[in-house]
MINUSE-990113 format. One record per residue (C-alpha): residue in one letter; x, y negated, z negated. Coordinates in nm, 4 decimals, always signed. Layout:
% MINUSE-990113
SITE guti        u        v        w
SITE    A        X        Y        Z
...
***
This chain:
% MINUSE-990113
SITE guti        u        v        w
SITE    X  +2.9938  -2.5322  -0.9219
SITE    X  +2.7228  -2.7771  -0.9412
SITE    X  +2.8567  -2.9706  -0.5902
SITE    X  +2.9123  -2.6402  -0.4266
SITE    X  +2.5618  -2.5667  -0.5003
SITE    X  +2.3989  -2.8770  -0.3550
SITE    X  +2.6306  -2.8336  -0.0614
SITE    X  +2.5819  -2.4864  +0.0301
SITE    X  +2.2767  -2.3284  -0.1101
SITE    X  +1.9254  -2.4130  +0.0632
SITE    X  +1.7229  -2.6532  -0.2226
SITE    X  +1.3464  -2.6252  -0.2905
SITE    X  +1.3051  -2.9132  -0.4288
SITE    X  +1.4556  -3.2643  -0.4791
SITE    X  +1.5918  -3.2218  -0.8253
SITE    X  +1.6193  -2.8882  -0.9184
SITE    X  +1.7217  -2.8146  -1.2704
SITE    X  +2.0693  -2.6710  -1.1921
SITE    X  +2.0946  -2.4706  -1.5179
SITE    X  +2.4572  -2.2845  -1.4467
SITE    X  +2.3615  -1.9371  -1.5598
SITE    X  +2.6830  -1.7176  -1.7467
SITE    X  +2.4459  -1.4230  -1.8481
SITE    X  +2.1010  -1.3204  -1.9793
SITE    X  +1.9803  -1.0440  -2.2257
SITE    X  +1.6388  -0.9754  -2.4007
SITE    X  +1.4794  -1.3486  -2.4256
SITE    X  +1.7313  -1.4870  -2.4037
SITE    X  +1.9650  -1.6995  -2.1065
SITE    X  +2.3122  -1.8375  -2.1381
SITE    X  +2.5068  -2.1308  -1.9672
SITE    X  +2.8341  -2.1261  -1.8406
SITE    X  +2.9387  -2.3706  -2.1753
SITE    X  +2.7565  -2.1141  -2.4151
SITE    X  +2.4241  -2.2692  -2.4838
SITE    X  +2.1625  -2.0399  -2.5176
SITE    X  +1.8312  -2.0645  -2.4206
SITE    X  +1.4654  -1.8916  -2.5043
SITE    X  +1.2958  -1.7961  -2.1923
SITE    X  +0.9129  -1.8959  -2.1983
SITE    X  +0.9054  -1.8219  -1.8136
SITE    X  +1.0774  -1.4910  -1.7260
SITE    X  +1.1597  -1.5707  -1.4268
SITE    X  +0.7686  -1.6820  -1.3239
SITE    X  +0.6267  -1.3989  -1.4806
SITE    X  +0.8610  -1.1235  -1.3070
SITE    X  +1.1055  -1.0153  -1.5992
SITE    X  +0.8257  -0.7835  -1.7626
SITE    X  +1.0912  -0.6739  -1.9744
SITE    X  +1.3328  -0.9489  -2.0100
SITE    X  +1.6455  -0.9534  -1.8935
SITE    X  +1.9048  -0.6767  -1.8770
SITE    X  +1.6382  -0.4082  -2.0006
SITE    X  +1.8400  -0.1392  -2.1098
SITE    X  +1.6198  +0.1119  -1.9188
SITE    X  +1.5797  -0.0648  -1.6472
SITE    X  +1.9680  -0.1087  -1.6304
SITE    X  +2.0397  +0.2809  -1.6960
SITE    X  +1.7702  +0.3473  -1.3834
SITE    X  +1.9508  +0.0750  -1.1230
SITE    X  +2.3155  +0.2365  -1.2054
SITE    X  +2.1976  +0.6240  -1.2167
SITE    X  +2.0286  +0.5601  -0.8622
SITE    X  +2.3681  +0.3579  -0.7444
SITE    X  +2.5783  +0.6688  -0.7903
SITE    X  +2.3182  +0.8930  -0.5891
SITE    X  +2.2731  +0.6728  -0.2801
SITE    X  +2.1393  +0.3012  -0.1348
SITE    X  +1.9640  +0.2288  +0.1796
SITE    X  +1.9979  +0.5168  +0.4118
SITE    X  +1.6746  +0.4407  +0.6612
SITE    X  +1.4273  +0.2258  +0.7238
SITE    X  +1.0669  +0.2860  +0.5382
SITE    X  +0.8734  +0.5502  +0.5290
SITE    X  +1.0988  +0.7926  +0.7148
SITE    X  +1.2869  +0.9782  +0.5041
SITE    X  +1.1407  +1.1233  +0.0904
SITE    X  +1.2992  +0.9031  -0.1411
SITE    X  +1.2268  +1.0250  -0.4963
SITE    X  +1.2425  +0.6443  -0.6871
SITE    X  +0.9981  +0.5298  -0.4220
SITE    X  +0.7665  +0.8329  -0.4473
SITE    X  +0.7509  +0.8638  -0.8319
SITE    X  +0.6811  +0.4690  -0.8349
SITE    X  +0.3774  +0.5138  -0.5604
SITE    X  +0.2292  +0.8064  -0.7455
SITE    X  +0.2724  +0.6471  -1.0603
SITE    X  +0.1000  +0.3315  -0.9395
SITE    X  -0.2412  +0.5607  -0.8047
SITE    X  -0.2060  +0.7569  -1.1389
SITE    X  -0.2796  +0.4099  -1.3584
SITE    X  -0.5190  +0.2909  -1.0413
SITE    X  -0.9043  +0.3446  -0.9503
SITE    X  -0.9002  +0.6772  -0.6948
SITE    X  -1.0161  +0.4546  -0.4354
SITE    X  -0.6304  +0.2751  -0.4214
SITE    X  -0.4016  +0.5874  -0.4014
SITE    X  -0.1404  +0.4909  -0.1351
SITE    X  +0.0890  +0.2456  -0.1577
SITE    X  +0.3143  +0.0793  +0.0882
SITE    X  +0.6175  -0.0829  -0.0750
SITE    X  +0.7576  -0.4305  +0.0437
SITE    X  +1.0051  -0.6436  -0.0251
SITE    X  +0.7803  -0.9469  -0.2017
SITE    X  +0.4465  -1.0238  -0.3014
SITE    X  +0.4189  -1.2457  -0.0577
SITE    X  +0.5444  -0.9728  +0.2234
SITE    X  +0.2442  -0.7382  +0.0705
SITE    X  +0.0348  -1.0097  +0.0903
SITE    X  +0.0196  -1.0165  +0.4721
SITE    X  +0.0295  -0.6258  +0.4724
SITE    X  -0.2796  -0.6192  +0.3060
SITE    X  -0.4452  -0.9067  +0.5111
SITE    X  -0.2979  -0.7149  +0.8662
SITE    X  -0.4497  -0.3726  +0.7088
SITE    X  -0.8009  -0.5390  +0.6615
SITE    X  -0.7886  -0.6679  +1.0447
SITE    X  -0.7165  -0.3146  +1.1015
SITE    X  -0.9831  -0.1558  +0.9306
SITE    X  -1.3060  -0.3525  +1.0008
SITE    X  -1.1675  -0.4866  +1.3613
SITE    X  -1.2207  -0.8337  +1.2850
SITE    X  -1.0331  -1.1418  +1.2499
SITE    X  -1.1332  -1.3691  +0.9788
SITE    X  -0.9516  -1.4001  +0.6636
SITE    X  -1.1411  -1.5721  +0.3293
SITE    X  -0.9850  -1.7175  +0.0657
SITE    X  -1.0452  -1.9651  -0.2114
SITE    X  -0.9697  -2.3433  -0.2356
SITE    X  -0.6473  -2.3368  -0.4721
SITE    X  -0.5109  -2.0568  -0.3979
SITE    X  -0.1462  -1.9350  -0.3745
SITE    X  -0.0491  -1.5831  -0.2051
SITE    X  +0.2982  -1.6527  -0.0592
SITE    X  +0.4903  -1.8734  +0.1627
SITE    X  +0.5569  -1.6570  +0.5061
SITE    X  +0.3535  -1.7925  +0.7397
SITE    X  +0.0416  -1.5226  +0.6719
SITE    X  +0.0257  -1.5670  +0.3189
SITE    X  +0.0368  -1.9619  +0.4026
SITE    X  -0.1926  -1.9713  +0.6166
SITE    X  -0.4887  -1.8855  +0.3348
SITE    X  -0.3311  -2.0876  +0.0892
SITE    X  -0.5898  -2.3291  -0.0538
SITE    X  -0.4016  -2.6294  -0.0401
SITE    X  -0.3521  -2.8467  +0.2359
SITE    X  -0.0584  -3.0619  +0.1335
SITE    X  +0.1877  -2.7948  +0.0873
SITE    X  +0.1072  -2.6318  +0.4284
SITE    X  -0.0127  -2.9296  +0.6855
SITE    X  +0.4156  -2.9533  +0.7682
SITE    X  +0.3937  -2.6074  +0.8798
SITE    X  +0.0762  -2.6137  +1.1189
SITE    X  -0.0154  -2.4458  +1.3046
SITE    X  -0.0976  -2.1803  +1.0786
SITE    X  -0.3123  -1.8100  +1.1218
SITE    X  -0.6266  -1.8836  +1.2820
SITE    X  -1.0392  -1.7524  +1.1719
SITE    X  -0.9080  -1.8392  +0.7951
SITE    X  -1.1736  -1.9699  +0.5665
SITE    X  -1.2141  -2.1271  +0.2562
SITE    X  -1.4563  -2.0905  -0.0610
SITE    X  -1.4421  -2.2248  -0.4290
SITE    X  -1.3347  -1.9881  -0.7058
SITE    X  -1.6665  -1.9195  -0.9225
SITE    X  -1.9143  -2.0882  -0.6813
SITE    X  -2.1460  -1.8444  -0.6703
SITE    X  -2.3418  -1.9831  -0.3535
SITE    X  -2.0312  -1.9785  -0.1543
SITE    X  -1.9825  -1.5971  -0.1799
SITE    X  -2.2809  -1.6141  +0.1035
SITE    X  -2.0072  -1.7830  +0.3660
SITE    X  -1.8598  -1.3483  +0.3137
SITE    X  -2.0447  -1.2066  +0.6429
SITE    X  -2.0332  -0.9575  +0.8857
SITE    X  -1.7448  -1.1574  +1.1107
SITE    X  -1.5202  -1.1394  +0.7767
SITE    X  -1.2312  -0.8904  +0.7763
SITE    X  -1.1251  -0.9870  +0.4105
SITE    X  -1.1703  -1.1817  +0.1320
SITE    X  -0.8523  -1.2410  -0.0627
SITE    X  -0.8207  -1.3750  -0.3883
SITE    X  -0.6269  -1.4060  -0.7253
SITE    X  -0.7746  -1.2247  -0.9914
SITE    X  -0.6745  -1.4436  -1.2406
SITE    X  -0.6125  -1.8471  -1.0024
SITE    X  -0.1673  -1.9125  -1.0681
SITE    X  -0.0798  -2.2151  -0.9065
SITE    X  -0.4328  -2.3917  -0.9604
SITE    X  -0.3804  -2.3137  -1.3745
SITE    X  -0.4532  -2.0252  -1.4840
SITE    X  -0.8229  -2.0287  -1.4035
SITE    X  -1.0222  -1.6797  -1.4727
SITE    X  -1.3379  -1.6100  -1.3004
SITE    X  -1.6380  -1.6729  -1.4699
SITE    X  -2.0179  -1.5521  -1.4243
SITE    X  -1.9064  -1.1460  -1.3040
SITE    X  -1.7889  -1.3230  -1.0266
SITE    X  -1.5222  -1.1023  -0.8718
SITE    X  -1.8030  -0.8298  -0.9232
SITE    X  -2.0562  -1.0161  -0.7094
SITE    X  -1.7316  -1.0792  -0.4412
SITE    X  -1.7451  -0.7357  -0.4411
SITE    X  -2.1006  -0.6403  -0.3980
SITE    X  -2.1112  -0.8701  -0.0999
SITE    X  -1.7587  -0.7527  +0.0560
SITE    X  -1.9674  -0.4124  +0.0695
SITE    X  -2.2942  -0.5003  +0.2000
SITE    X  -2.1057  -0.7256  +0.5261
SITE    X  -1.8581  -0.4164  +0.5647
SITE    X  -1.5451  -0.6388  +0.4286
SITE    X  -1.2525  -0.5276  +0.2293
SITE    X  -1.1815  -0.7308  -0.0984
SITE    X  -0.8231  -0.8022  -0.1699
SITE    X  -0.7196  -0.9010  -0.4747
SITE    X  -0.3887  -1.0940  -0.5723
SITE    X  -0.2185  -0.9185  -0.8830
SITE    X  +0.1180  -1.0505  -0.7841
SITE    X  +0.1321  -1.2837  -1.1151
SITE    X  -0.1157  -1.0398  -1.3171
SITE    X  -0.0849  -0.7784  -1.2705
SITE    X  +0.1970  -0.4960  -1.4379
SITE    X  +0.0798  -0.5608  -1.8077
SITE    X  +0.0804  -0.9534  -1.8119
SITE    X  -0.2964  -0.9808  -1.9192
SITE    X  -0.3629  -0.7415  -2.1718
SITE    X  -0.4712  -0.4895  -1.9397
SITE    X  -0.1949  -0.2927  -1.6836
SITE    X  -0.4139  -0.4528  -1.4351
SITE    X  -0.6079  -0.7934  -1.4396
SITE    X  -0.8994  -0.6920  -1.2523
SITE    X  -0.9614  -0.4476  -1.5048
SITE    X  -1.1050  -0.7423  -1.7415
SITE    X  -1.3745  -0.7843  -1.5125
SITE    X  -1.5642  -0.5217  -1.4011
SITE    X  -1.4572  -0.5412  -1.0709
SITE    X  -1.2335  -0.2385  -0.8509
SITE    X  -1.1246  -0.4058  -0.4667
SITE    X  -1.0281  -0.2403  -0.1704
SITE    X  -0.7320  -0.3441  -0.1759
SITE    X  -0.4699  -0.4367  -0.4854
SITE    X  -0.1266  -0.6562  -0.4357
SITE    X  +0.1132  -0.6538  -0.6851
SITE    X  +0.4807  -0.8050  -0.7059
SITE    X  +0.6599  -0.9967  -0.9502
SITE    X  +0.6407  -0.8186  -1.2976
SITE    X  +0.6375  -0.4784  -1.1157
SITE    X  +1.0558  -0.4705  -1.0428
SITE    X  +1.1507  -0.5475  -1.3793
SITE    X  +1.3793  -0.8725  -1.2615
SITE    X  +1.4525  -0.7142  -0.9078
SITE    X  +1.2769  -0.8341  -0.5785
SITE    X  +0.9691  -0.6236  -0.4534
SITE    X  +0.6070  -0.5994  -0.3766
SITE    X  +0.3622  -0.3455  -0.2819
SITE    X  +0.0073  -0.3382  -0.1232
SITE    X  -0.2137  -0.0649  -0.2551
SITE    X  -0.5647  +0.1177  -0.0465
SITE    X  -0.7030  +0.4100  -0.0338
SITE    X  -0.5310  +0.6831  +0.2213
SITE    X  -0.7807  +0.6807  +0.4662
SITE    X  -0.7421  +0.3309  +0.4877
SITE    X  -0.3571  +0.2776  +0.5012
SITE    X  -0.3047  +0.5495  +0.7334
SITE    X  -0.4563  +0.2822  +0.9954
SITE    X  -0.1211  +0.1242  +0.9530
SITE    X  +0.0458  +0.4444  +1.1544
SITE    X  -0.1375  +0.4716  +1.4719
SITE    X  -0.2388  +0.2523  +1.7390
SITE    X  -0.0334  +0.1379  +1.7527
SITE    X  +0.2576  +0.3230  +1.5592
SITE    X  +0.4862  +0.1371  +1.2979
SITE    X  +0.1638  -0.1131  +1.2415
SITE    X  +0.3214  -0.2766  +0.9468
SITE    X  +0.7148  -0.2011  +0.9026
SITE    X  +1.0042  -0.2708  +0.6907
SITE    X  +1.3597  -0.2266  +0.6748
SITE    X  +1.4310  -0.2425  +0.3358
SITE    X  +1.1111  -0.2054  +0.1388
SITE    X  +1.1183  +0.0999  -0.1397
SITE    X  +1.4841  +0.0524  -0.1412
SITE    X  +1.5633  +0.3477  -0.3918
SITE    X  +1.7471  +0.0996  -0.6608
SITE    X  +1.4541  -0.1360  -0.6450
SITE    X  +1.2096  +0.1086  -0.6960
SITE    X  +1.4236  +0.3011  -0.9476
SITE    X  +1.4204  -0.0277  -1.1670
SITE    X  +1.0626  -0.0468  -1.0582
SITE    X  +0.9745  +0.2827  -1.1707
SITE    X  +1.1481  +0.2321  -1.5255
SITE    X  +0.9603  -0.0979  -1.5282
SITE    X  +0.6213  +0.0719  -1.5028
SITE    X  +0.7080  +0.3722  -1.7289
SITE    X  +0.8219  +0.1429  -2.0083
SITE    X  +0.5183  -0.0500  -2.0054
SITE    X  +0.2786  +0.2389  -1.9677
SITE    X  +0.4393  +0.4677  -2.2106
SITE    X  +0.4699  +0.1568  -2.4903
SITE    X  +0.2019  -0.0486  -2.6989
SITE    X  +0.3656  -0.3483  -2.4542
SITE    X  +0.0331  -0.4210  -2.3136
SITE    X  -0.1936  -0.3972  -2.6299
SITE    X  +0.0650  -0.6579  -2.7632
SITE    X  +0.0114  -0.9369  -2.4972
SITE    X  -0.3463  -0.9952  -2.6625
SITE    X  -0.1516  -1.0078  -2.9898
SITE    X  +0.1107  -1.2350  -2.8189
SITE    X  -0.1989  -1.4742  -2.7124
SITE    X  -0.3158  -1.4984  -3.0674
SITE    X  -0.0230  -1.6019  -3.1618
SITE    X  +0.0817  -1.8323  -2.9608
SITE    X  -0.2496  -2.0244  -2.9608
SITE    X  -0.2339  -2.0446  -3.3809
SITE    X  +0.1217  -2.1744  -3.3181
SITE    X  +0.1082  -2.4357  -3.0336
SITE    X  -0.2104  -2.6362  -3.1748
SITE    X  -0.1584  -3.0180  -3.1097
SITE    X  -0.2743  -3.3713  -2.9915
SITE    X  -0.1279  -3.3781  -2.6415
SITE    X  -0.2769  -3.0314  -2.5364
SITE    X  -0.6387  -3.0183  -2.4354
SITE    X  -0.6664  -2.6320  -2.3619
SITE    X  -0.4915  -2.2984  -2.3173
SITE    X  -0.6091  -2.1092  -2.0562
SITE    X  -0.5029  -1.7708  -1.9198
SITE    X  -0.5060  -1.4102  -2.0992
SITE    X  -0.2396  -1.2376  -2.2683
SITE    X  +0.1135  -1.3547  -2.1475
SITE    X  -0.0301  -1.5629  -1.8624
SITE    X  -0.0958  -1.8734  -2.0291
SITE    X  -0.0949  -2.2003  -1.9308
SITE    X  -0.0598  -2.5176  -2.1928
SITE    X  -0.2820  -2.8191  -2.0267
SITE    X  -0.1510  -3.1624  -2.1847
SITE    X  -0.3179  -3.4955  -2.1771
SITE    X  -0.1197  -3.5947  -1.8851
SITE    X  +0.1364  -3.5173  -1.5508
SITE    X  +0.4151  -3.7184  -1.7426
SITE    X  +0.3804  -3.5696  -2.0552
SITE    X  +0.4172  -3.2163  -1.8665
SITE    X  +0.7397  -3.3511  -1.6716
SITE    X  +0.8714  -3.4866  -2.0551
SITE    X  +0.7693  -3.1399  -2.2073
SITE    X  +0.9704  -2.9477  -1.9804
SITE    X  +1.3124  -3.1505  -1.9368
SITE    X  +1.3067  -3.2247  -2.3230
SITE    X  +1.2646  -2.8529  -2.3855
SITE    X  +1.5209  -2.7362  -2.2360
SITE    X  +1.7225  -2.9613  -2.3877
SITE    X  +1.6638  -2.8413  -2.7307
SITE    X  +1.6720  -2.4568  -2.5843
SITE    X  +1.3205  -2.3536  -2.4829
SITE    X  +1.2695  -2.3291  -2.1162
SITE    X  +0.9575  -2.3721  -1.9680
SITE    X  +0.8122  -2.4509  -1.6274
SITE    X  +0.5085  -2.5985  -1.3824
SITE    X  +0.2505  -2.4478  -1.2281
SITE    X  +0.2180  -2.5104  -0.7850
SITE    X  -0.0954  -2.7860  -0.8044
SITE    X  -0.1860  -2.8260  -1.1907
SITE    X  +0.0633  -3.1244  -1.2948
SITE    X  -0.0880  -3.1163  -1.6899
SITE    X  -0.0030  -2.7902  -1.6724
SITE    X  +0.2908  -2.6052  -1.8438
SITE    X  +0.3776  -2.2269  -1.7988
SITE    X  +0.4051  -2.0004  -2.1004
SITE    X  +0.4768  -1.6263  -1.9260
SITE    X  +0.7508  -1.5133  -2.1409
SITE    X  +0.8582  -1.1830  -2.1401
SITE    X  +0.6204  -0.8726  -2.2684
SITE    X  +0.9038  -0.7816  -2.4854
SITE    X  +0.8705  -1.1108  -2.6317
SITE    X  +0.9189  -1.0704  -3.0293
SITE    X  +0.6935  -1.2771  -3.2522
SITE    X  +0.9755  -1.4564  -3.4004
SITE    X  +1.0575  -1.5622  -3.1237
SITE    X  +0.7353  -1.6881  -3.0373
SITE    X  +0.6977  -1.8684  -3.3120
SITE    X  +1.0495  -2.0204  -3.2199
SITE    X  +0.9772  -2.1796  -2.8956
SITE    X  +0.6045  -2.3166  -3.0528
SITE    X  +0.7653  -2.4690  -3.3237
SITE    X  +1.0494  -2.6003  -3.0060
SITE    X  +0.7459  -2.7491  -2.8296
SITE    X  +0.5108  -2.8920  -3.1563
SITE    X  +0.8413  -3.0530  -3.2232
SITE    X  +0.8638  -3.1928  -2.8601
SITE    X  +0.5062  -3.2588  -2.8397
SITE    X  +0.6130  -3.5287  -3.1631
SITE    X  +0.8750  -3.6411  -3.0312
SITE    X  +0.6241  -3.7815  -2.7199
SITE    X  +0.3390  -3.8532  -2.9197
SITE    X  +0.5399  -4.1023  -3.1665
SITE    X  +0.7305  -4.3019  -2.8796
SITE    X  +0.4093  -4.3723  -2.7427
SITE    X  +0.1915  -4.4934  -3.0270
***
């Protein structure tokens, strides 16, 4: 399968890793010759649950016997979709009670930056130097990283940047800005969490210019941090919350969340401002909504902090410098690039799979699944001490 896959499927990268997947259940993915392998990544952070959830399952097949796509959104009442929206403003601040449902994060990413244009009237966009919403064309276009996008130029227009946690550059936020969008917690860049009350003082000056703040919970957001939402850590409620990822419990979607007054904007002048066909299909948000209930009606979230703990007593070594992150976001920052590359071929190799972050290259992603046991923690720690050895030895 391995030629058919280089010949016909579109690649991402150079060398992708090619794993040829037979099945996956709980923490756990299998190869087409048997081996099995301990997920550290869940599918970059979106397998909440792990794989092949049992309620999550149960939801996807009860809503295939009722009905699939039958019109395009927003037309017709379709009860997955509804109970996940309304479920979504019943964990949310009152100010974000609608939700529009997409297809990806990055999809609700330039929902919520076309909503802000909407709402104030203006045209520029903020964001911060590092960042990573998304790769349609909108979402690129306030991506904080020039290399990845200068191939794809030109880009949005009015877009502007500022540093994450420089205080002094929250004054470039004025009365020309339609919205400032950031991550709450910085993915791609390594896991970097604002610092200072920082997304607070965003905030404060999004309000006194008349701009909305939109904030990024695509990677998280859904449980991830210890909290069912990461801005909740930091004293900070935004105009405007995008989730994605974690939220469909292994299946595709995204969703931009405002308050009513503000997303009805979207409707009028003109009509069908922001449309898609397939967002809130009714199996997506059925899995969706089974996602969310799980999490919310568990301890799952209480036990990320736990999780953290753990996995920072475990994974203490030489070759790594820091952990940052919260809860099940967690990135591992070794001494160097290489060591990274070496940490996440060899690991697989002995059955721990792990991956990179976008523009860290010392960093490695730990975002296993919430459902996670500590045994199995411990497992793929003791996988990468092991590792770590293995590199430290062959080069002293």
């Amino acid at each position: 399968m391995q030629q058919d896959f280089f010949q016909y499927q579109a690649q991402t990268t150079p060398h992708p890793l090619a794993m040829e997947i037979s099945h996956a259940e709980g923490s756990y993915i299998y190869d087409i010759h048997n081996n099995e392998y301990l997920d550290f990544v869940a599918g970059v952070s979106a397998c909440s649950l792990g794989h092949k959830h049992p309620r999550v399952v149960e939801a996807i097949k009860a809503q295939l016997d009722k009905y699939l796509h039958v019109m395009v959104y927003g037309e017709y009442i379709q009860e997955s979709a509804l109970k996940l929206s309304k479920l979504l403003a019943q964990h949310l601040p009152k100010n974000l009670s609608t939700t529009y449902l997409t297809n990806s994060g990055t999809e609700a990413i330039d929902g919520a930056i076309k909503l802000a244009k909407r709402v104030t009237g203006r045209g520029e966009i903020i964001a911060a130097h590092h960042a990573y919403h998304g790769n349609t064309i909108g979402a690129l276009s306030i991506m904080g990283f020039e290399e990845r996008k200068r191939a794809f130029r030109p880009l949005m227009p009015d877009v502007r940047f500022i540093g994450f946690n420089n205080l002094e550059d929250i004054q470039q936020i004025t009365s020309k800005t339609a919205g400032v969008v950031l991550e709450t917690i910085q993915g791609g860049a390594g896991f970097i969490e604002p610092q200072n009350d920082y997304l607070n003082k965003v905030q404060a000056q999004c309000n006194k210019v008349g701009a909305l703040l939109i904030l990024d919970e695509i990677q998280p957001g859904i449980g991830r941090t210890g909290k069912l939402f990461g801005f909740e850590h930091f004293n900070c409620i935004p105009d405007v919350v995008v989730t994605g990822k974690g939220l469909g419990g292994g299946m595709p979607i995204g969703a931009f969340t405002a308050s009513k007054e503000h997303m009805m904007q979207l409707s009028s002048e003109p009509k069908l401002g922001h449309i898609t066909t397939f967002g809130g299909h009714p199996v997506i948000a059925a899995a969706a909504l089974a996602t969310l209930q799980e999490i919310t009606e568990t301890n799952l979230i209480e036990q990320t902090l736990e999780k953290e703990q753990l996995i920072k007593k475990h994974l203490v070594h030489p070759l790594i410098s820091e952990i940052r992150g919260r809860g099940l976001m967690l990135a591992a920052i070794t001494s160097s690039a290489d060591i990274t590359n070496q940490m996440v071929l060899k690991c697989q190799d002995k059955g721990l799979i792990l991956f990179w972050l976008l523009y860290e290259p010392k960093a490695i992603r730990i975002t296993p699944p919430l459902t996670i046991s500590n045994d199995e923690i411990i497992e793929g720690c003791n996988i990468m001490t092991s590792v770590l050895d293995e590199i430290f030895n062959s080069s002293s």
